[in-house]
C-alpha positions, 0 to 999 in steps of 0.5 A: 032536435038540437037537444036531442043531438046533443045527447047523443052527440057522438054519433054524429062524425067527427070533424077530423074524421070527414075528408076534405070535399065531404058535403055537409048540408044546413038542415033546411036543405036536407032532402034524404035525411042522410045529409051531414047536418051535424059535426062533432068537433074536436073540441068535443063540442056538436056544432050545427051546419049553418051553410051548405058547403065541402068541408075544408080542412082549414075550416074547422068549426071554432073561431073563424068559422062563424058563417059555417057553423054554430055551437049546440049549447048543450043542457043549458036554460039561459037563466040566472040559475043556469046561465050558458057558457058563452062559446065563440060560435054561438048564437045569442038570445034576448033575454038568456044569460050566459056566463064567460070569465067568470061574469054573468051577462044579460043578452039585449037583443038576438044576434040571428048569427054566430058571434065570434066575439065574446059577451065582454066584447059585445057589451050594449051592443048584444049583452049587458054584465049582470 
């Protein structure tokens, strides 16, 4: 699971490391179970493949990247008391909270893909300040 990933998420290969024309596979087209699902970035951060691709070197998970990859949260509820860091990337979910600057926010609905924009950014659209 992706929080079983996270866990370990240094087994998994570093986004530098991989040489351009690698194949890194969504989950849900895995066949062999020995797909690249995963990369660790090298903002140390385990993102999730979200479409099927060769990797690129100017196409790093991070910013920009959106419809390739998504951040794992990593140890997060998404409650008041344990609110998740907002990360560009992420995909958000209603009725979690997240935290960014330093400000909390409720998500009002799910996004169902990666948002490059953060919560301050997206306000009654997808999030609301706490």
């Amino acid at each position: 699971t992706d929080q079983q990933a996270v866990q370990v998420k240094n087994l998994y290969p570093k986004w530098s490391d991989l040489d351009d024309g690698t194949q890194l596979t969504r989950q849900e087209d895995a066949v062999t179970g020995m797909e690249i699902t995963k990369v660790l970035g090298d903002d140390g951060k385990l993102y999730k493949v979200i479409s099927s691709h060769q990797k690129q070197s100017n196409y790093a998970p991070g910013s920009g990247t959106e419809s390739l990859f998504t951040v794992i949260d990593e140890e997060h509820a998404g409650t008041q008391n344990d609110p998740i860091p907002w990360s560009t990337n992420m995909i958000s979910y209603n009725g979690k909270y997240y935290t960014y600057n330093g400000v909390m926010y409720k998500c009002i609905r799910d996004s169902g893909i990666a948002l490059q924009y953060t919560p301050d950014q997206l306000l009654d659209n997808y999030f609301q300040t706490v």
